[in-house]
Steps between C-alpha positions, in 0.01 A plus 500: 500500500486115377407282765814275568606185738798824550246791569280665734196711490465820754155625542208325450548185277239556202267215408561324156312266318603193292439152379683195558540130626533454817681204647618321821717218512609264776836733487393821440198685649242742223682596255283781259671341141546820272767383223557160350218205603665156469180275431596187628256359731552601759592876365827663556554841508652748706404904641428750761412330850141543601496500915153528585360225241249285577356183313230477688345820422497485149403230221599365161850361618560128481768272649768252393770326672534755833448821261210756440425727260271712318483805248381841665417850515684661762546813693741605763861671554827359413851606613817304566353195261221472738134563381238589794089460407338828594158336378349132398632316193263424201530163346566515134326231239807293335596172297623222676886489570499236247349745235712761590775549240874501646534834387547844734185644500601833480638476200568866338752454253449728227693269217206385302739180322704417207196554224421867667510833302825670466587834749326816383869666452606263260479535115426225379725317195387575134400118349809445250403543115239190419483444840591327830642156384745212649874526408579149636258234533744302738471730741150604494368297770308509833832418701691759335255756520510436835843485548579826311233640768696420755835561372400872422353544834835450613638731261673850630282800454199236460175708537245284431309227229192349342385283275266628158285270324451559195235226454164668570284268415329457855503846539170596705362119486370417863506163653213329650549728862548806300874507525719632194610164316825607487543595838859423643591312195849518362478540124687272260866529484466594122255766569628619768677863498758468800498936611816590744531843644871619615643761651856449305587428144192327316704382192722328730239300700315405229840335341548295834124433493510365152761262572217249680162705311443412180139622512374894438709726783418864564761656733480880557672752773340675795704682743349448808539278826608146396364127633765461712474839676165366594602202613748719741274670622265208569764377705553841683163514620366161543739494822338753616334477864126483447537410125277173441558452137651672189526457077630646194319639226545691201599788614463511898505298834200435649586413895185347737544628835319448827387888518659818427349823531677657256833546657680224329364578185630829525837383576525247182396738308811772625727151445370377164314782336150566498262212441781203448387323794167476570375466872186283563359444840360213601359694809304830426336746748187399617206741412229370702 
């Protein structure tokens, strides 16, 4: 079963492995940090209690202001929030807190941005005769390209969107660290091709999308689970006991637990169908 502050093991606790900070404050004793690392200095961050932790027997922590911590390798049992070493730490190499971006570190959201390729189930629009072009300049800007964005992600039946750009010119050209040139850059409003994916009527939304678009607009149908049922079900399980973080992405929920065995996984799936939510441990079993 997922380990739980509400549930208990029987039998013999199995061993499970994971990495993590680990911090003690003047209020709170070791804490083995799982989820979301705020990087102020001193850290902040919250997880499973460790009760047999002991600075002194292990190295590469440092110390600010009446708290400790370090990031580690660690092995032991955990029920009832409460993580037990069954064998020593190993200290893991990292950045300084400072260099450490603000950012959960598990991050496994599988929404790859506004400039990502469209969902495999989608046919995608046939370019109008002579081409994508702009029907009103006035409204072919950045803001309202971003606006329309977020006005159809609020949209009923809204499945999902992406930018095209239809300027290729950097296509394949590497900067000077080998990155794509183009990387995470929003085209230009006028060659831009705004794609929305619905679940309801397409002519409709791309009327009320045209009202504050003036650039090229692609809006088909899919009939499938919408946005906002994902955001639901975010909700649902991010309550959850043991649940340290969740997200939304295309097409699924990806949920960041402390460590299920397979049990909660099973039950999400008999909720939500098969493969919505996606169960990731943060502890696994330890194989020696």
């Amino acid at each position: 079963m997922p380990v739980t502050d509400e549930q208990t093991t029987t039998g013999p606790a199995p061993e499970l492995v994971g990495s993590g900070w680990v911090l003690e404050s003047p209020d709170h004793g070791p804490q083995l940090c799982l989820g979301f690392l705020m990087t102020s200095n001193p850290p902040q961050g919250s997880g499973p209690d460790i009760t047999n932790w002991d600075w002194a027997s292990v190295t590469g922590h440092e110390t600010l202001d009446g708290t400790t911590w370090g990031d580690y390798t660690v092995v032991g049992t955990c029920a009832r929030g409460v993580f037990t070493l069954t064998r020593p730490p190993v200290a893991r190499p990292v950045a300084p807190v400072s260099e450490v971006p603000d950012v959960d570190p598990h991050d496994f959201d599988d929404d790859p941005g506004p400039t990502a390729s469209p969902v495999s189930d989608v046919a995608p629009c046939v370019p109008p005769p002579g081409g994508w072009r702009v029907v009103d300049h006035a409204t072919t800007t950045a803001e309202a390209m971003e606006d329309t964005l977020h006005a159809a992600s609020l949209l009923p039946g809204f499945v999902d969107s992406w930018l095209e750009d239809l300027d290729t010119s950097l296509d394949g050209e590497l900067d000077d660290s080998g990155e794509p040139l183009d990387a995470g850059r929003l085209p230009e409003p006028d060659q831009a091709v705004l794609h929305v994916v619905v679940s309801g009527d397409a002519r409709q939304t791309e009327a009320t999308l045209r009202r504050t678009w003036g650039g090229a607009l692609c809006v088909t149908r899919r009939v499938g689970i919408t946005a906002q049922r994902l955001r639901r079900i975010v909700e649902e399980v991010h309550i959850r006991p043991g649940v340290l973080t969740t997200s939304a992405g295309r097409s699924r929920v990806s949920a960041y637990v402390v460590h299920d065995d397979g049990s909660l996984q099973d039950e999400l799936d008999g909720r939500y169908g098969p493969g919505r939510v996606h169960v990731h441990s943060a502890l696994r079993p330890y194989r020696g």
